[in-house]
MDAnalysis code that builds the backbone (N, CA, C; Angstrom):
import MDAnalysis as mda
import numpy as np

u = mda.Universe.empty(204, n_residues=68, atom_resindex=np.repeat(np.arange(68), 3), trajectory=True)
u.add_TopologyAttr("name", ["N", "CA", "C"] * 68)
u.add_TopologyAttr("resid", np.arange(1, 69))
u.add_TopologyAttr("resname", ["UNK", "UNK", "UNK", "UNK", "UNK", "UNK", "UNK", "UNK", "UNK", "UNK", "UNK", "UNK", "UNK", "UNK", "UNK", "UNK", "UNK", "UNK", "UNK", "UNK", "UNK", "UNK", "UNK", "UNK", "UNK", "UNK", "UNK", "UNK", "UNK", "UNK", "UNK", "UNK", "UNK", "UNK", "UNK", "UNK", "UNK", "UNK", "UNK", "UNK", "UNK", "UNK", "UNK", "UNK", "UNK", "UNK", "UNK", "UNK", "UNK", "UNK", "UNK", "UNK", "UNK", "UNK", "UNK", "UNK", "UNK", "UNK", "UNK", "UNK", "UNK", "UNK", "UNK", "UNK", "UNK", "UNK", "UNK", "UNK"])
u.atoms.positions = np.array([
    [10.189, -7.372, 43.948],
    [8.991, -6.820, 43.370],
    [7.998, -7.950, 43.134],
    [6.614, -7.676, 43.485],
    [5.498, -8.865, 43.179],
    [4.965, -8.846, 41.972],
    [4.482, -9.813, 41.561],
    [3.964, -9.558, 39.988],
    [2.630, -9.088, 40.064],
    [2.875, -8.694, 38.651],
    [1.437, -8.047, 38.736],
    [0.418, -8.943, 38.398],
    [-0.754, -8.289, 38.412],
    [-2.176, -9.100, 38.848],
    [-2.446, -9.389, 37.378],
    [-3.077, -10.481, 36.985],
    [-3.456, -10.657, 35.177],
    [-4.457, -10.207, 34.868],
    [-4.846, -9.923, 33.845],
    [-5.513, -9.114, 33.430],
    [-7.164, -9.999, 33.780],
    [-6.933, -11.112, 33.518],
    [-8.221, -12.067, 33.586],
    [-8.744, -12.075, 35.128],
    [-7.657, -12.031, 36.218],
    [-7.625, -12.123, 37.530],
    [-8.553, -10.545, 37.994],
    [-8.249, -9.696, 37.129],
    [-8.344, -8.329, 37.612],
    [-10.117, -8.556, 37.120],
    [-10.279, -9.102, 35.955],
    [-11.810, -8.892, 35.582],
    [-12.943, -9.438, 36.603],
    [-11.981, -10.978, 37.180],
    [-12.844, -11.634, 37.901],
    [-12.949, -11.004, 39.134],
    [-11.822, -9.954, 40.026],
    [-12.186, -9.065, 41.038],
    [-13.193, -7.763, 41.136],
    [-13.266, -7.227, 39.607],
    [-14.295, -6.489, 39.291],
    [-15.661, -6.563, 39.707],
    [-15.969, -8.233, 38.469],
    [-17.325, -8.804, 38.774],
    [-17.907, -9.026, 39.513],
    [-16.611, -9.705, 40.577],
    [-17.591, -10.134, 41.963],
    [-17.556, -8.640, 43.109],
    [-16.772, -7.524, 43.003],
    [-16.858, -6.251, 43.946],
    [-18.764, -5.856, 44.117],
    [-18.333, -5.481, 45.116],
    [-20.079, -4.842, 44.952],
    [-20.892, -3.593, 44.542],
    [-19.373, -3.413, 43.577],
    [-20.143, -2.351, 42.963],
    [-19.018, -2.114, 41.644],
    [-19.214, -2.935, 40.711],
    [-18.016, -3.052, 39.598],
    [-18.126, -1.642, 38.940],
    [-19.197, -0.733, 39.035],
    [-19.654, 0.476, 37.579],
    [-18.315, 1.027, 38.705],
    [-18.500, 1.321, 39.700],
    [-17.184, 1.913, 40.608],
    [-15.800, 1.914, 40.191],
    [-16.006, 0.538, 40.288],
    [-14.254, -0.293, 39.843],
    [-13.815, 0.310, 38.151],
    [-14.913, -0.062, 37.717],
    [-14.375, 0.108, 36.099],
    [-14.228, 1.579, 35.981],
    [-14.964, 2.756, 36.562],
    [-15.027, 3.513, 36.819],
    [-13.776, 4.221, 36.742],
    [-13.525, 3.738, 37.962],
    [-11.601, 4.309, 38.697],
    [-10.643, 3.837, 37.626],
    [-11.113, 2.657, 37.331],
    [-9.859, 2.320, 36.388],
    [-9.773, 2.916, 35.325],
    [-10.702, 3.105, 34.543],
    [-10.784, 4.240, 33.131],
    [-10.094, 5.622, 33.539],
    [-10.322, 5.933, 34.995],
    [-9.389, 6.850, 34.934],
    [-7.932, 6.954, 35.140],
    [-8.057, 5.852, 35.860],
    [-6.202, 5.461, 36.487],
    [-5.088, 4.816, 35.245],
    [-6.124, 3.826, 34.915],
    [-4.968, 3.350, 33.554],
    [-4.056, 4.643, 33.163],
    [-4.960, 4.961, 32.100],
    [-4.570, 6.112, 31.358],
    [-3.216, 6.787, 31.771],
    [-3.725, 7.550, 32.661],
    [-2.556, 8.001, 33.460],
    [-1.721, 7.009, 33.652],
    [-1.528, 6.169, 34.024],
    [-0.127, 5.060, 34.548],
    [0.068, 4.683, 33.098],
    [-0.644, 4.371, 32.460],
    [0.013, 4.363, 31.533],
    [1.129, 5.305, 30.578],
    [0.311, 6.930, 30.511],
    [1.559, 7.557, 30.132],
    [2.658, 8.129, 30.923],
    [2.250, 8.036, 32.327],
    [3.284, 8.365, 32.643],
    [4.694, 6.899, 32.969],
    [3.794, 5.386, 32.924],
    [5.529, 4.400, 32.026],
    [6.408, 4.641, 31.238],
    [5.497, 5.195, 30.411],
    [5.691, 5.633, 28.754],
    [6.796, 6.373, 29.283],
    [6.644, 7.389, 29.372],
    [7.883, 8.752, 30.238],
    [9.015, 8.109, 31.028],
    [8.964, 6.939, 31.443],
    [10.504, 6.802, 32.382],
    [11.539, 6.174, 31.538],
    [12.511, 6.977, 32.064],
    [13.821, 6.642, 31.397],
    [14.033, 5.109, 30.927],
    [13.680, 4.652, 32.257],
    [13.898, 3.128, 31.726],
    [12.753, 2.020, 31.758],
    [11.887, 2.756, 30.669],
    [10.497, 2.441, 30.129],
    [10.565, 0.597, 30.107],
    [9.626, -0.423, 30.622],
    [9.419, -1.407, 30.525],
    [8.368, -1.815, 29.086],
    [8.976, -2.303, 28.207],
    [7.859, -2.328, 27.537],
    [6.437, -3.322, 27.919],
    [7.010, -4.269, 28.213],
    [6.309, -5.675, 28.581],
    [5.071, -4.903, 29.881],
    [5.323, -4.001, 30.605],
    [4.775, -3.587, 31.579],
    [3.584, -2.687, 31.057],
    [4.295, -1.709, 29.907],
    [3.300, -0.769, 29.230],
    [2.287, -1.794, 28.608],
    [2.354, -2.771, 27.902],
    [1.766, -3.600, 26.827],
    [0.239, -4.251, 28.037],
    [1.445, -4.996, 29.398],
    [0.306, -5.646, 29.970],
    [-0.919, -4.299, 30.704],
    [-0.284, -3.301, 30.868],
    [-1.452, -2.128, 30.938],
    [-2.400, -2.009, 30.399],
    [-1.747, -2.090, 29.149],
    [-2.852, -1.399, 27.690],
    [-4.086, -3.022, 27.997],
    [-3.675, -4.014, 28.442],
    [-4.573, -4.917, 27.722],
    [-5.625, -4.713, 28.653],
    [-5.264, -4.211, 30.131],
    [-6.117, -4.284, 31.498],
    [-6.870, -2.980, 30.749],
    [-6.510, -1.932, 30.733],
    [-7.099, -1.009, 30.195],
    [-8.408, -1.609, 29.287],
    [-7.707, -2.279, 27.849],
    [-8.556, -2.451, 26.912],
    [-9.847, -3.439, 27.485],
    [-9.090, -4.402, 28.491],
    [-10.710, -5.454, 29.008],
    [-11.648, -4.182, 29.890],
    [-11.080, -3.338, 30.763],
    [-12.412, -2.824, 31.261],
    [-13.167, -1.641, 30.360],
    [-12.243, -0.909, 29.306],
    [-13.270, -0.277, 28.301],
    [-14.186, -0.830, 27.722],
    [-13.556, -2.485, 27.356],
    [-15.304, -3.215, 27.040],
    [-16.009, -3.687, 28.146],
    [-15.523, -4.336, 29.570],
    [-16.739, -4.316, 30.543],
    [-17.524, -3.428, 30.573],
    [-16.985, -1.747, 30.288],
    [-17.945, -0.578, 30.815],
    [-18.750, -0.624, 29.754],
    [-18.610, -1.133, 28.680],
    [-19.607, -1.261, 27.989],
    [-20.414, -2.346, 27.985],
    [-20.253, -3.309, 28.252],
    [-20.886, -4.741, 28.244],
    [-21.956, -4.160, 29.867],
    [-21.428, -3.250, 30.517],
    [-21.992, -3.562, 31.986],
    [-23.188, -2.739, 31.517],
    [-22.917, -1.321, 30.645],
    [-24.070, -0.696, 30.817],
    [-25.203, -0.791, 29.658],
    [-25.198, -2.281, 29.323],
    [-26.362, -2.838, 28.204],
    [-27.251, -3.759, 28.947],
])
């Protein structure tokens, strides 16, 4: 299994896409979902749920930082 992408790594692929309102976009909707459905497996990772929540939490404030 590959590791996953960091959360800081993921912001800096955002910024530079050419069209981040897109990116942050999809992701506000995708987190969520992946997130509860971790939550739900038998053999729930916590460390995995946690680094979600934080990717989650940086682009709820990009989408806000982007649209000021």
């Amino acid at each position: 299994m590959s590791s996953p992408i960091s959360t800081n790594s993921l912001k800096k692929l955002i910024l530079k896409s050419d069209n981040p309102r897109q990116k942050i976009e999809l992701l506000l909707r995708t987190l969520p979902y992946t997130i509860k459905e971790e939550s739900k497996r038998r053999d729930m990772n916590i460390e995995v749920v946690k680094n979600l929540v934080n990717k989650l939490s940086m682009v709820q404030k990009l989408a806000v930082d982007i649209k000021q």
